[in-house]
C-alpha positions in Angstrom: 3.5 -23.5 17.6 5.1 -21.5 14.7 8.4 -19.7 14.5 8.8 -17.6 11.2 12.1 -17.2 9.7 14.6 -14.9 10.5 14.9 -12.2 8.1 17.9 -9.6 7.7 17.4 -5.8 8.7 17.8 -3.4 6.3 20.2 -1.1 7.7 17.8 2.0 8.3 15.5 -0.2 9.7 14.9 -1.1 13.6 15.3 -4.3 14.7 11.8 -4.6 16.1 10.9 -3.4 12.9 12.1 -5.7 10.8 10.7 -8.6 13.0 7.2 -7.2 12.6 7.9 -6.8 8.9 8.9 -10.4 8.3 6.0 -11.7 10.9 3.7 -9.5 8.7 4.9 -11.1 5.3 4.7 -14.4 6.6 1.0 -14.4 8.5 0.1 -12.1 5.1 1.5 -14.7 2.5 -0.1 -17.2 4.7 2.5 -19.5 5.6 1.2 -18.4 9.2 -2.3 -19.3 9.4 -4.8 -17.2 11.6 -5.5 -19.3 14.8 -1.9 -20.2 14.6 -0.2 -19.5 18.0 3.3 -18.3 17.9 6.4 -19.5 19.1 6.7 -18.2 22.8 8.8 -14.8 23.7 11.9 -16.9 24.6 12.0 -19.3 22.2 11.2 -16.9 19.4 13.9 -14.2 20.5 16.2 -17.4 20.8 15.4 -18.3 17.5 16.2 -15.1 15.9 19.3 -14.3 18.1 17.5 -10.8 18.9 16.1 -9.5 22.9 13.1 -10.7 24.3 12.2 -6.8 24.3 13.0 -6.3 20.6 10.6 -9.1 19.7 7.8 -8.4 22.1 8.1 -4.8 20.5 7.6 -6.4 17.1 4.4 -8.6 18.6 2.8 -5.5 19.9 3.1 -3.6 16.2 1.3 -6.8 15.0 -1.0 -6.3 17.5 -1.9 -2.7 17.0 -2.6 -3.7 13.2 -4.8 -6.6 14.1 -2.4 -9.1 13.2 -2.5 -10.9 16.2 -3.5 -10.9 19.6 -1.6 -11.7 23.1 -3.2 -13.4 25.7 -2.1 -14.7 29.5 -1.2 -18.4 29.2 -2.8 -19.1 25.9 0.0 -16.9 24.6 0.3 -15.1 21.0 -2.2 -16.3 18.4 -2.8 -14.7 15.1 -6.5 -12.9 14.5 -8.9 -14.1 12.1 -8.5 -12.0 8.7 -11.3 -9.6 9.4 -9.6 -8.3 12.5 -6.5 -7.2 10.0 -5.9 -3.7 9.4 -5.8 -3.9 5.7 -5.6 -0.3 4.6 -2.8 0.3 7.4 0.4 1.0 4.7 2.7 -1.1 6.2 -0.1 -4.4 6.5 -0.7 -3.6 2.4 3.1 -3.1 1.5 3.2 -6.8 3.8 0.5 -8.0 1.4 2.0 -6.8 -1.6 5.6 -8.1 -1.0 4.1 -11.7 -2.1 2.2 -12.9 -4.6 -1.1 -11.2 -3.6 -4.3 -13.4 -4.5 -6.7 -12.3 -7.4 -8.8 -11.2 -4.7 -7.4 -9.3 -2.4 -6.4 -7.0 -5.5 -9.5 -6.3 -6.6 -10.5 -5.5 -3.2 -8.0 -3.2 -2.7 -8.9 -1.5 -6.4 -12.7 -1.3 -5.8 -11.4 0.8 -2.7 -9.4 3.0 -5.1 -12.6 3.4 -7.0 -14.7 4.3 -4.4 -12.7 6.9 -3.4 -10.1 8.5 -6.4 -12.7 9.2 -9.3 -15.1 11.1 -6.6 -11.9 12.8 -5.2 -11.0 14.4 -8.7 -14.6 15.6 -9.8 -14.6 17.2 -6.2 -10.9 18.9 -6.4 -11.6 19.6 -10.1 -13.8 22.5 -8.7 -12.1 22.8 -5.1 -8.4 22.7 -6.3 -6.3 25.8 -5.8 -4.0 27.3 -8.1 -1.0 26.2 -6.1 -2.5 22.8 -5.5 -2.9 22.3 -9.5 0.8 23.3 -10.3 1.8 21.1 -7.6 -0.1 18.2 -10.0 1.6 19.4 -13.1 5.2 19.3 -11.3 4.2 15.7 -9.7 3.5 14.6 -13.3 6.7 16.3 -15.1 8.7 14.9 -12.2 6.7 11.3 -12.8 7.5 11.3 -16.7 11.2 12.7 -16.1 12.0 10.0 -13.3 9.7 6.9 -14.7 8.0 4.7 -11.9 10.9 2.4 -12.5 12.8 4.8 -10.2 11.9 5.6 -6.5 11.6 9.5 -7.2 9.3 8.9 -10.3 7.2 6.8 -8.2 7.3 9.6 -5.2 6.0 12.1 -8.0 3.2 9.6 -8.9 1.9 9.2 -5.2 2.2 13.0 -4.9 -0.2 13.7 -7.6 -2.5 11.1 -5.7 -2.1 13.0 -2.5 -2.6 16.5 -3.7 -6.0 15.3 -5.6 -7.1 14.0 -2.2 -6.0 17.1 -0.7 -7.5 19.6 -2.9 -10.9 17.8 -1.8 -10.6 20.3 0.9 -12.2 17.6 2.5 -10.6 16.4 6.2 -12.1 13.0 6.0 -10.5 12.0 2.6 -7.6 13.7 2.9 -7.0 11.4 5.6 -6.9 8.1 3.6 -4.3 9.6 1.8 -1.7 7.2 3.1 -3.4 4.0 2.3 -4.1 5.2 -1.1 -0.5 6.2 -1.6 0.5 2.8 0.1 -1.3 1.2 -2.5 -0.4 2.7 -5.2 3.4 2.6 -4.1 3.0 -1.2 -3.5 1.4 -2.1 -6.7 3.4 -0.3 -8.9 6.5 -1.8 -7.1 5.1 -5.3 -7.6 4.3 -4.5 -11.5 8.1 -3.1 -12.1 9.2 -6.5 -10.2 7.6 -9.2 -12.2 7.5 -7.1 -15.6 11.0 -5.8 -17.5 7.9 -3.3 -19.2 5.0 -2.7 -17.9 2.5 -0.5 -19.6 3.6 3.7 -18.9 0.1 5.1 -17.7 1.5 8.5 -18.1 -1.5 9.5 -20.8 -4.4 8.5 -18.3 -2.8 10.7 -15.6 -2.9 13.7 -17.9 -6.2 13.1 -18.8 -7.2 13.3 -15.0 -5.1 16.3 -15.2 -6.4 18.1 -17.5 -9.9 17.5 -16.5 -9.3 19.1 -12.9 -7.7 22.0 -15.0 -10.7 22.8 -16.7 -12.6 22.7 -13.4 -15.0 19.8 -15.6 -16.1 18.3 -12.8 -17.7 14.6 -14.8 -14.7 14.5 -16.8 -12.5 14.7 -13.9 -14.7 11.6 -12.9 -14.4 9.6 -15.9 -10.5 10.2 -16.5 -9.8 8.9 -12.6 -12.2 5.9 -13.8 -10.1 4.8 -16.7 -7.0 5.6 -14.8 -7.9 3.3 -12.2 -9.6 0.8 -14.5 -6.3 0.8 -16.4 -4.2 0.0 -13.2 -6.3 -2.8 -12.2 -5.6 -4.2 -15.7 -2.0 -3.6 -15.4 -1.3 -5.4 -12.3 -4.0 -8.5 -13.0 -1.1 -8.9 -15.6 1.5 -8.6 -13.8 0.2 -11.7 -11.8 -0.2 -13.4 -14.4 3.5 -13.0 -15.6 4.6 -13.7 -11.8 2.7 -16.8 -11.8 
């Protein structure tokens, strides 16, 4: 059986919360292997000085993710990768709070492209007037603020989420969150192992400036590079963290 370490709550945080959180981290970083079988309710709770309701709340937000599975007298065992919610924000900022592998970061940027440079040829030529002055605030905002800041990283997911939203398109606008989940989390992880990582403020007004012009290819090819330059970025970034 495995217990995983007690971490502390940050103070807006929920108690069961946080013992998901540091659950997720450990079975993500893989110190907690799948077909490892927890540390039963009492001895776990014990362990951690918390209520056997608190942590069985934190098992079942593990559960609802994937993570693991509960099961009468076998007890709680942690799922095989595949069954992990992966886009689920909270399982990628998890993921992305280690040292992701090589990977899982190019899996999670070949999703970006399958779905960002699309998304900008289509809202280059569905985009409303509101919804492109909501881009050019979300990229002043993002070049007054920096993404070393929390608000210029804010303005950098909202330019993300109004492309996906000027799609008009239901479907994409809901993957919204795990796009914006990865983008928060990689850019956090770049500003944490880098003192300067590379400002991809021109690629963003590229993209931009393509939707402007309602050019729906260029739109396409600016979101490319964008992304292409990202992927780039953070490949070294783990390089400097290693």
């Amino acid at each position: 059986m495995v217990v995983a370490k007690a971490g502390v709550p940050r103070s807006s945080e929920r108690l069961h919360t946080a013992i998901a959180r540091d659950l997720g981290v450990a079975i993500a970083a893989g110190e907690i292997q799948p077909g490892a079988t927890l540390s039963g309710e009492i001895a776990s709770s014990a362990e951690r000085s918390v209520s056997r309701t608190a942590y069985r709340e934190a098992v079942r937000i593990l559960a609802a993710k994937g993570m693991v599975e509960s099961r009468t007298r076998t007890g709680t065992r942690v799922s095989p990768r595949a069954r992990w919610h992966i886009l689920d924000p909270e399982v990628l900022g998890w993921f992305l709070q280690t040292r992701p592998s090589e990977a899982f970061v190019r899996d999670l940027f070949e999703v970006r492209m399958l779905v960002e440079p699309p998304a900008a040829a289509m809202a280059a030529v569905r985009r409303t007037p509101a919804q492109l002055q909501a881009m050019g605030e979300a990229l002043d905002a993002m070049d007054r603020h920096k993404l070393s800041t929390e608000p210029g990283r804010a303005a950098d997911r909202a330019f993300h989420d109004m492309i996906l939203a000027a799609t008009q398109n239901e479907a994409i606008m809901a993957l919204s969150s795990s796009v914006g989940a990865a983008i928060r989390w990689t850019t956090l992880f770049k500003h944490r192992v880098q003192k300067a990582p590379r400002d991809p403020m021109a690629e963003h007004r590229r993209v931009l400036g393509a939707i402007a012009a309602a050019n729906e290819a260029a739109a396409h090819a600016c979101m490319t590079e964008l992304v292409r330059f990202a992927l780039a970025d953070m490949q070294a970034s783990l390089a400097a963290g290693a």
